[in-house]
N, C-alpha and C positions, 0 to 999 in steps of 0.2 A: 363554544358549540358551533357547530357548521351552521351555513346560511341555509341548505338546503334543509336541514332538520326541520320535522312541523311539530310546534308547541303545542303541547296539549293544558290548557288549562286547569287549573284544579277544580274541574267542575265539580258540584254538590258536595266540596268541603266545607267545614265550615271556619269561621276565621280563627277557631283555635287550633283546630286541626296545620294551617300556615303560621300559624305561632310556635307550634310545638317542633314544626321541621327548620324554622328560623332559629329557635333558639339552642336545638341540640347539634344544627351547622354552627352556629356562632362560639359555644362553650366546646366543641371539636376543635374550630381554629382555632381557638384561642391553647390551646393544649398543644395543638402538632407546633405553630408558633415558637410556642414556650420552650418546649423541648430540644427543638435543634436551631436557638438563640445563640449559644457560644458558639456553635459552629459553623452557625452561620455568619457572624463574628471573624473568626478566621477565613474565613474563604473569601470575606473583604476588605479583609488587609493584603491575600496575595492576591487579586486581583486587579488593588491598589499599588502591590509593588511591582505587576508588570509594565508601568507607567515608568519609564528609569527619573521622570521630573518628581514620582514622588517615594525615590527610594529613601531619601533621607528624612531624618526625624525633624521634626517640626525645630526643636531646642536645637539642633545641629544645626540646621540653615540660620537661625537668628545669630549661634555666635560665630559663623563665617559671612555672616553680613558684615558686617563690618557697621560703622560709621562714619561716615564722610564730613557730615559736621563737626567732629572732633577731634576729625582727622587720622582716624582708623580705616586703614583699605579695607576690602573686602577681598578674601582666601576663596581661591579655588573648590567649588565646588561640583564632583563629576559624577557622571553616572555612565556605567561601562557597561548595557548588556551583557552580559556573560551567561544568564540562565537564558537566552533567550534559543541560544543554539541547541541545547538540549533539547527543547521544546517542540523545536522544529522539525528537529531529526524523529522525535515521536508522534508527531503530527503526518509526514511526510511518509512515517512506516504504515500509518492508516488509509493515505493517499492510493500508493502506489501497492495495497493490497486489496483481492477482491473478497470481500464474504457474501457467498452465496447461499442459499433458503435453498433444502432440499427437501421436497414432499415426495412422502412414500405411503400409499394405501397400508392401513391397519387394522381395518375389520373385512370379515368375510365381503361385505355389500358394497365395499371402497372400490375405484379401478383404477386402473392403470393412466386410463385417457383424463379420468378427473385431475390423477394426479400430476400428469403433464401441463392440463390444465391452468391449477392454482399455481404451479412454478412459474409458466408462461404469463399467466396474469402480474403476479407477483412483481415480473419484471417492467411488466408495464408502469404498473403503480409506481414500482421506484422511479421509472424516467419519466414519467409523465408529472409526478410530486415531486421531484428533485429531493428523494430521499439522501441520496450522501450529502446535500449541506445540512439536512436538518440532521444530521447522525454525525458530522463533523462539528459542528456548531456546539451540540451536548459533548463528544469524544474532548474538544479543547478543552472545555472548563472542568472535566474531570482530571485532563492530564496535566492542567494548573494547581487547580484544586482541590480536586478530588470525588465532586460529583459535576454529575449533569444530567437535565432531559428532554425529554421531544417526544411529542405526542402524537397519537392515529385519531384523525378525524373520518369526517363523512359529509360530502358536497356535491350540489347538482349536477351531473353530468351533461355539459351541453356540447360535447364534441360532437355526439351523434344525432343530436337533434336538430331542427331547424324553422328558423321563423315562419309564420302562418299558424295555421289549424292549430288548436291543440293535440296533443298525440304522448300516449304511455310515454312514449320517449324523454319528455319533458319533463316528467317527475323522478325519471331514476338518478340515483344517488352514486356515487364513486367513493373508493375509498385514499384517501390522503395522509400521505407520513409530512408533517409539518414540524418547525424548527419554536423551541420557545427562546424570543428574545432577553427578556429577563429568570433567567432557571432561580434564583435566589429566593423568587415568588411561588414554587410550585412546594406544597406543604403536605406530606405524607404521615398515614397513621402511625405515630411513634412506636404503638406495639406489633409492628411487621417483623419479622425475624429473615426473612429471607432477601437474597444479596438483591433480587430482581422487585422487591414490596410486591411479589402475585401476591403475600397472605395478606396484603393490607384489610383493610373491612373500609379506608376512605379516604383519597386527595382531593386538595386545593389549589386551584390554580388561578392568582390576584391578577389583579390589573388596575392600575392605576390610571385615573381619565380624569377631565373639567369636567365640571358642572355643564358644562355647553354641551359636552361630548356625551355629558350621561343625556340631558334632556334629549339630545336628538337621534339617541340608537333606543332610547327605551322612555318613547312619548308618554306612557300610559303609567311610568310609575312613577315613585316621591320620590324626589329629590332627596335624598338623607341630608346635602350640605343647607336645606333650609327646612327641615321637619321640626317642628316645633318635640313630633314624640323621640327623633332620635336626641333632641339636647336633653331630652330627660334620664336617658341609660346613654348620657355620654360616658357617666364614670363606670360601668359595666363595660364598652365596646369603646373605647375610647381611638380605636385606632382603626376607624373607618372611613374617618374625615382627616385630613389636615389642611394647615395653612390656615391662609386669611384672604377675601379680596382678591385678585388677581393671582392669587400664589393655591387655591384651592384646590383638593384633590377628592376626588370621589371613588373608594373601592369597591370594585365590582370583583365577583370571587364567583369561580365555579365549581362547583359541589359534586365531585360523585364517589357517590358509597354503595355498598351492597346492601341487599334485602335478601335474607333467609326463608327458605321454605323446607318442611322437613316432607319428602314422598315417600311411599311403602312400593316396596314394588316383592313380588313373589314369582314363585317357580315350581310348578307342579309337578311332583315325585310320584310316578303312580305306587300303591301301592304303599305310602309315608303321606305323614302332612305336611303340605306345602313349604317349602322355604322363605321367609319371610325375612325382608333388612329395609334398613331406613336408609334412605340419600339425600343428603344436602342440596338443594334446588339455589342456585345462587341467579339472582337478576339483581343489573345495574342500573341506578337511578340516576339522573342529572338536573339540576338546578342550576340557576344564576339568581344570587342573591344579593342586597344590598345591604346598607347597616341596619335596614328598617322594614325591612317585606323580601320575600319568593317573589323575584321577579316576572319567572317562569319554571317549568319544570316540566320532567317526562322521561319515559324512561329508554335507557341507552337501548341499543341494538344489538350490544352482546352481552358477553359474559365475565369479564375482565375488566378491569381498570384500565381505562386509554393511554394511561401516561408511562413510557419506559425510560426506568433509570441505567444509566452508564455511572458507572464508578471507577475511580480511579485506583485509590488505593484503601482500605478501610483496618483501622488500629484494631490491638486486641482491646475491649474494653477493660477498664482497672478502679473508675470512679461511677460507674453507672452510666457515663455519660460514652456516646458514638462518634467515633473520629472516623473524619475521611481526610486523606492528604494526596496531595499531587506533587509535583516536581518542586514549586516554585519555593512551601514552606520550608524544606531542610536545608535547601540551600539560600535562603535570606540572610541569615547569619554570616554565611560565608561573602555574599555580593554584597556587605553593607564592609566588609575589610578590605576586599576589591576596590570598592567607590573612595574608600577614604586614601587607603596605600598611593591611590594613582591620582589624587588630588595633593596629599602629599609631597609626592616624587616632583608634581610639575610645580608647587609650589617654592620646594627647593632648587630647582633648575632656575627659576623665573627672580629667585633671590639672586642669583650673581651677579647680577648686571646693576644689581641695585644695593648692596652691599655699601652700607654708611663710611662717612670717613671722619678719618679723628682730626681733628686739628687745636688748637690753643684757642683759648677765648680770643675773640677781635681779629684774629684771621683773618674772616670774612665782613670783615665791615667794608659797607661801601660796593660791596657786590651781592650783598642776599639772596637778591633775586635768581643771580645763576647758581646758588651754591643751593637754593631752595628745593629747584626741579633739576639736579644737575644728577639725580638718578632715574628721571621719567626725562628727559630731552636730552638730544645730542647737539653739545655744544662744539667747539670746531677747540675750543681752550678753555679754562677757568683761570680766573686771576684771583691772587689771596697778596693779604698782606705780608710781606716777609721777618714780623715786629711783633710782638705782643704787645701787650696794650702798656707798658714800661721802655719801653721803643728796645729791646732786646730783639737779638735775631733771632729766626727761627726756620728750622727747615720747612718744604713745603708739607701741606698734607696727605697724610697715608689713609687707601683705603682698608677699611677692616677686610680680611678673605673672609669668605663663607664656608661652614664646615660641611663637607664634602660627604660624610661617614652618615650624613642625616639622610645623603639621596641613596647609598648603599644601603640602608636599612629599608626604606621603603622598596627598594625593588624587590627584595628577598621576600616582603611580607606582601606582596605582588604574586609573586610565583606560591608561596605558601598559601595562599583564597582562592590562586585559582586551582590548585592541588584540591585543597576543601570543596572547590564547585563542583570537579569531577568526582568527588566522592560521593559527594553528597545527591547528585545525577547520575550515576552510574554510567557515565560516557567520558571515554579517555580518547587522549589522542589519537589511535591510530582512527576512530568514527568521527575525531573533526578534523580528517585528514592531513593530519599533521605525525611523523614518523620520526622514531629514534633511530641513531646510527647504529644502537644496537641489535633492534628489530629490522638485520635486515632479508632473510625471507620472507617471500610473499606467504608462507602457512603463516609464521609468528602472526604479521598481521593483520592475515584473514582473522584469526583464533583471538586477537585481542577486540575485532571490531564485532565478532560475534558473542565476546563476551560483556558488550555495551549495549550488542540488541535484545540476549538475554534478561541483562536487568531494566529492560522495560518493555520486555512481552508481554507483561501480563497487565498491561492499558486493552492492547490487540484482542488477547483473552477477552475481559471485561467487557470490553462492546458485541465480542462475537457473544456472550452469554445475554447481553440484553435485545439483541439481534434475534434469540431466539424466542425471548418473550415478544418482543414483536410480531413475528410471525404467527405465535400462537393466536394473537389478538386479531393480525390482518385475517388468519384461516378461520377465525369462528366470526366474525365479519360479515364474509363474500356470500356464504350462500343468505344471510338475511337482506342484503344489500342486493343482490343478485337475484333476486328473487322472481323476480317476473317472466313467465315462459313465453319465448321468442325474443331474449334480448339477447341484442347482438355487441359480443366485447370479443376486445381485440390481446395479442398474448404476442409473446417477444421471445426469439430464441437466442440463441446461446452469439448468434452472429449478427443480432440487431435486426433480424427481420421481422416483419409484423404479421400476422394472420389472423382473420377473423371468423370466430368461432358462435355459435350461435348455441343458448343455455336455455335449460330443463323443457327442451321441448328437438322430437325427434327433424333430423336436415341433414341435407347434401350439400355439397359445395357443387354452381354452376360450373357447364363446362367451359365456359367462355371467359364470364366476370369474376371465374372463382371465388366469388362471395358466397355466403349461406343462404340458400334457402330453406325453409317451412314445408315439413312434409304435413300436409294436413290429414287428419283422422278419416276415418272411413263412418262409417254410420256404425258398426259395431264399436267403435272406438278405437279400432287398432289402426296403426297407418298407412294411410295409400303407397302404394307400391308407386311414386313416380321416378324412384331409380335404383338401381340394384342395390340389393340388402345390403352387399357388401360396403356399399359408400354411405350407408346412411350411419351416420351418428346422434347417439343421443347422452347430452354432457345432463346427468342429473345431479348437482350440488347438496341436493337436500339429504342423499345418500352416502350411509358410510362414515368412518374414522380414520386420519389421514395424521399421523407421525410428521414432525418435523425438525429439521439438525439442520447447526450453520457450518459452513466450512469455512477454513480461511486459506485460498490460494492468492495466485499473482492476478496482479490486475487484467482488466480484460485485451488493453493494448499488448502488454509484456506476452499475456496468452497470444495474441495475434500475430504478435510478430515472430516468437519461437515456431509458430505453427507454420508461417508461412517459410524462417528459413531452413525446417526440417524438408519441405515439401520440396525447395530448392535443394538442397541436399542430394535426394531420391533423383532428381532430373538429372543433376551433375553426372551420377553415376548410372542413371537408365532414360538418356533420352528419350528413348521409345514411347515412355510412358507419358509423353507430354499430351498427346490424346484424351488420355485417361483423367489425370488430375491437374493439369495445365490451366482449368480456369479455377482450380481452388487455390493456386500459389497466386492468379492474380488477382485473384477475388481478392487475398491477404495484403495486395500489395497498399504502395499509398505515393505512388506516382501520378502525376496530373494523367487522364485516359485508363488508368491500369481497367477501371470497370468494363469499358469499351471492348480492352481488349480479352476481359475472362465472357464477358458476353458471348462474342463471337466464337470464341473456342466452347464455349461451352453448346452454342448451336450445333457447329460440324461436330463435335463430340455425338448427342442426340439424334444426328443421321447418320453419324456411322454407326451405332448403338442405338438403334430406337426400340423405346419403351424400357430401358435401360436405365438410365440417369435419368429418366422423368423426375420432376423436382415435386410431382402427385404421387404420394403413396399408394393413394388406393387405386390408382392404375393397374390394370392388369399385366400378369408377366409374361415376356415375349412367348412367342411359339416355340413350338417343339423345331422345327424349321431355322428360325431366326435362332435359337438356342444352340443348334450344330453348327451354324456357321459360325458365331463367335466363338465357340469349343474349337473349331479349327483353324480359327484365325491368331487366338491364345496361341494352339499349338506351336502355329506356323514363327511365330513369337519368339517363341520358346527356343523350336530348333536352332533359329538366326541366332540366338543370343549362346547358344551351345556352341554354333559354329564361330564366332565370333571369341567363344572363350577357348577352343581350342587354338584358334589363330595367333591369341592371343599368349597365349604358353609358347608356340613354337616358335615366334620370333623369342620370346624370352631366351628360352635354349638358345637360338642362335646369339643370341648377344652373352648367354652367359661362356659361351665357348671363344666368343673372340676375348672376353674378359682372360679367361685360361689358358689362351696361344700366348698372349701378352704378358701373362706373370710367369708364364716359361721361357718364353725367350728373353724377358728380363733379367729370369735367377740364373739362366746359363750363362749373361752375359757378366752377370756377377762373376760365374764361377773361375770363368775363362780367363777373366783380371787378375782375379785371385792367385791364379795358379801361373798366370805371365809372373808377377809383380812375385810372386817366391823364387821363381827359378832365377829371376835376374838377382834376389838375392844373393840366391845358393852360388851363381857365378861369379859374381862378385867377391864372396868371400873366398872362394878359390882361387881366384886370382892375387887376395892375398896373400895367402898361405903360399900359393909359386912363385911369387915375387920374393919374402922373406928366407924362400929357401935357397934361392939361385944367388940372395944375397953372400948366406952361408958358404955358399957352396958353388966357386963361381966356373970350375973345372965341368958339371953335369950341367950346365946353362944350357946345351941345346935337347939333354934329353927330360929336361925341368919345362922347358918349351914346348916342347909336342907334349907332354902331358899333359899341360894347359889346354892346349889346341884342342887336345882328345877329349878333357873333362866339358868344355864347354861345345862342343858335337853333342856330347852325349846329353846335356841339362837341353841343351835346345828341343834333341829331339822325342824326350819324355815332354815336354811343355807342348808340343806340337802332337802327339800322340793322345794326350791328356785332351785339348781341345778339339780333334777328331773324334772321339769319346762322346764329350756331350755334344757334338754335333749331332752326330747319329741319335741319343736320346732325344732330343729336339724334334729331329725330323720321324721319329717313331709315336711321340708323343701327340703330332697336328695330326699325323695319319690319325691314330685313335678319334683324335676328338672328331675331325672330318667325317670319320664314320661313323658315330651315333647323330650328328648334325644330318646328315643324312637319311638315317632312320630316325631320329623325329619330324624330318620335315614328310617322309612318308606316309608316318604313322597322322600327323594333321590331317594330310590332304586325302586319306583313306574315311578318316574320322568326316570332313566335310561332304565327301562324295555320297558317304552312307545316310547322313540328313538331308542332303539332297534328295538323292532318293526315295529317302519314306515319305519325304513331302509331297513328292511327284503323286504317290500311291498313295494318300489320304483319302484324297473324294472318292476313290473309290471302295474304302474301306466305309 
């Protein structure tokens, strides 16, 4: 329980009445205890086995110890991380996503401002309580294990108050999202049915302290580790105390359950008898107990259970019994063939060099020593006898080889555990960035790494659902916490800026300090008019029903920086507009000065627009006056950017016509080759054929001759007639395009003239 909580005593109970709520807290824990014994069991062996010093079994380590007194080495023992990258990669998808709390008015009397409000508050509480460790810290141990929690407290608020006088300020409470260090310890109604325990009816949440530490947080009560009445129901509660001397443990557990009340509530039909139905009235109670007494008690501030659970994954039940699991259980199996394989592999490598050797008895007499360590030391030679012990000769000695097929097996059973990790994780290579030659478009593996994120979105889910019982619990909270008219709390928007807002009592924001002030009551009770209706607000918490849903987008940096380079985008293509939204892209940015510089622009912005971008809402909006001029300033905007895009077109056109002169006079010049490079054919071959003739025929030689002469006159001058031809297409074809070049650059400069013009004639329109 919070420091700031005030105890209420159990006045004018009497001591059975503290008997009877000690012993039915006591035979409760002992029951939720019981119940999720085995599985609490599991969740400490893989917690156990993210430690890789104790992934091995106890009997495993003893017989790769070795013995060195009797002269047994000790074998390689390894531990290879492998689950740990999955982990991280699921850890690291809750990092870099944001879930945000969305409050939306739900009954007629709800509003809108409240509900900006509780969001804005909302956000506070998370950065002011460092809500994402306490929400990380539970999301781990589920996505190891399979559960986890963290709880909503309630603590003095001393931001706003300050030393001297005393002052209301000084009592009010805050409300706190906190991280539990030990979750093993937090013990829930084993007959809850739902994924979030809202239907619990009672948690516990232990702690474990000395005797020192209990005497001096809780002066006024007994000591269990020396109550003469707790060793008498030792064998009843046996597991209040442990230890001995020096090694003492004292639990302290705190208690909250509900208490039922049944109401009547009715609804008058005229004309029919009224409607009558009964409602469950739920209030939550809180204790801190010992093995031996109600230390304290009193009752919570809301309406729900403080403590919310995250889960990771939860089995179907098959024995009665509730399974939760997370990453680390199904693949232990798999990373205990991993640790062996790869102690294995190097244990056969590490044999090579040490590989015994055979030799005859008496060999080595006389040199022991070297032949002793002559597989751990490097000698520079070994000397042996060349004799058996019958003075026979003998050759030197042979080392045994090492079989080789031993280190090939273990690497295959290497790649085979880790095939099992990924399975068993549902993360494959291409999400621990590692890629086949197969896969080689980038969709394959997008598609395979999205189908890694898949199989463990649903941790992501899990927390955004307990995320939501959260909220339920912060939203029925704030107005009993909140309570006091004229306090002043502060609210966080979407860009980290802070505003403070003043609660269940009507205020204006100064024009100056823009802080809240207190519009004080009239004597009729209504409130003094000291500034326009329109600015006054009045935030009342106690009114209303208010819906809440979590979202899960991108984080708030990844938001930021998409926003700022959409913004840069916009500029790329409409400088103009750097005026307008030039200090939102610096505002985004994260240059040493960027703020300096969206400052400034955002001042000149405010005097060329004022009352504009005022960063006050409840500002008033410009004049009818100041309204026409920005309407004509837009305009004037507008035209430029019209006249600018027709400009823009007509050099087009002219560049796409010099493109068109150019593939014309290209293809003619094709053409003109073409039709040289045949006729020199066609002469050529005719110059055969009147060669081969005059051979024949040597009597018509000279009228074989001028035929010649003639045939090639005549091929010349079709090749010459032919390339006159498209000459003339060429020069018909520039003409053409010259003359729409022409009239489009007309038609621009008509187009400009005429925006010109209306511009001129605005102000007087």
């Amino acid at each position: 329980m919070s420091k700031g909580s005030v105890v209420i005593e159990v006045a004018g109970s009497t001591k059975s009445e503290r008997e009877k709520l000690l012993d039915t807290a006591k035979k409760r824990h002992k029951i939720a205890t019981a119940a999720d014994q085995t599985q609490r069991e599991r969740e400490r062996k893989c917690l156990k086995f993210q430690d890789p010093d104790q992934q091995w079994d106890d009997d495993a380590k003893a017989q790769r110890g070795g013995n060195p007194a009797a002269g047994i080495p000790a074998r390689p023992i390894l531990s290879i991380p492998k689950i740990d990258q999955p982990v991280q990669l699921i850890l690291n998808q809750e990092r870099s996503a944001h879930l945000g709390v969305n409050i939306q008015p739900a009954s007629p009397d709800a509003t809108t401002e409240v509900a900006e409000f509780f969001e804005g508050h909302y956000r506070e509480i998370e950065r002011d309580s460092e809500a994402h460790d306490a929400r990380g810290w539970a999301f781990e141990r589920a996505v190891k294990v399979g559960r986890g929690y963290y709880r909503i407290n309630t603590v003095y608020d001393d931001s706003l108050s300050f030393d001297g006088d005393t002052t209301p300020a000084h009592f009010d409470q805050k409300i706190a999202i906190e991280r539990i260090l030990d979750q093993s310890c937090v013990h829930f109604d084993p007959a809850a049915q739902k994924v979030d325990n809202s239907d619990a009816e009672y948690v516990f949440v232990d702690r474990w302290i000395t005797p020192e530490d209990f005497r001096r947080n809780y002066p006024k009560a007994t000591d269990p580790s020396k109550s003469d009445e707790f060793a008498d129901e030792a064998e009843d509660a046996p597991d209040w105390v442990k230890g001995e001397d020096d090694k003492e443990a004292v639990l302290v557990v705190e208690y909250f359950w509900k208490e039922h009340t049944t109401e009547e509530i009715s609804l008058e039909v005229e004309g029919e008898p009224p409607l009558v139905r009964k409602r469950d009235k739920v209030t939550v109670r809180w204790a801190t107990l010992s093995g031996v007494e109600v230390i304290e008690e009193q009752e919570w501030n809301g309406k729900y259970l403080p403590i919310v659970t995250v889960l990771g994954k939860e089995l179907q039940p098959f024995d009665g019994q509730r399974r939760y699991q997370g990453v680390i259980e199904p693949a232990m199996g798999a990373q205990k063939i991993h640790n062996y394989a790869a102690s294995q592999a190097v244990e056969s490598a590490a044999l090579e060099p040490k590989a015994p050797y055979i030799m005859a008895e008496g060999q080595q007499e006389g040199f022991e020593e070297q032949w002793k360590y002559a597989n751990v030391r490097n000698y520079p030679y070994l000397l042996y006898k060349p004799t058996t012990l019958a003075g026979s000769p003998l050759p030197a000695p042979q080392r045994n080889q090492v079989d080789g097929s031993r280190m090939n097996l273990s690497m295959q059973l290497l790649t085979l555990a880790d095939n099992f990790i990924q399975s068993a994780t549902a993360t494959y290579d291409p999400a621990l960035g590692r890629t086949s030659p197969r896969e080689k478009s980038g969709r394959a593996i997008l598609a395979l790494q999205e189908q890694s994120e898949l199989g463990s979105s649903h941790y992501l889910s899990n927390l955004a659902r307990a995320m939501q019982y959260e909220a339920r619990v912060v939203l029925d909270l704030i107005p009993a916490i909140y309570d006091r008219p004229g306090r002043v709390a502060r609210t966080l928007d979407l860009e980290d800026r802070t505003e403070e807002v003043m609660l269940n009592q009507p205020y204006f924001k100064h024009p100056q300090t823009k802080r809240p002030v207190a519009v004080p009551p009239t004597a009729e009770g209504q409130p003094a008019m000291m500034a326009p209706p329109s600015e006054i607000k009045h935030l009342d918490l106690r009114k209303g029903v208010y819906t809440v849903a979590v979202t899960i987008g991108k984080a708030s940096n990844t938001l930021r920086q998409e926003s700022q380079e959409m913004i840069g985008d916009i500029l790329a293509k409409a400088p103009n507009l750097l005026p307008i939204i030039g200090p939102d892209y610096f505002e985004r940015s994260d240059f040493p000065g960027h703020e300096d510089v969206a400052e400034k622009l955002r001042k000149w912005r405010d005097m060329q627009f004022p009352n504009v971008f005022n960063e006050d809402k409840d500002q008033q909006g410009p004049t009818p006056q100041q309204g026409q001029q920005m309407q004509m300033q837009i305009k004037q905007m507008g035209q430029q950017m019209q006249a600018m895009q027709q400009e823009i077109q007509t050099k087009a056109a002219e560049q796409q016509a010099k493109i068109e002169v150019a593939k014309i006079d290209s293809e003619t010049k094709i053409k003109v080759a073409e039709i040289q490079a045949g006729a020199q054919l066609a002469a050529k071959g005719l110059e055969a054929k009147l060669d081969l003739l005059l051979d024949m025929a040597g009597a018509k030689h000279q009228e074989m001759e001028h035929r010649e002469t003639m045939a090639h006159e005549v091929a010349l001058m079709g090749a010459e007639q032919v390339q006159a031809q498209a000459q003339a297409e060429r020069q018909s074809e520039e003409a053409r395009i010259a003359t729409q070049q022409a009239q489009g650059h007309e038609a621009g400069m008509a187009a400009v003239e005429a925006a010109r013009a209306q511009g001129q004639q605005m102000p007087t329109e």
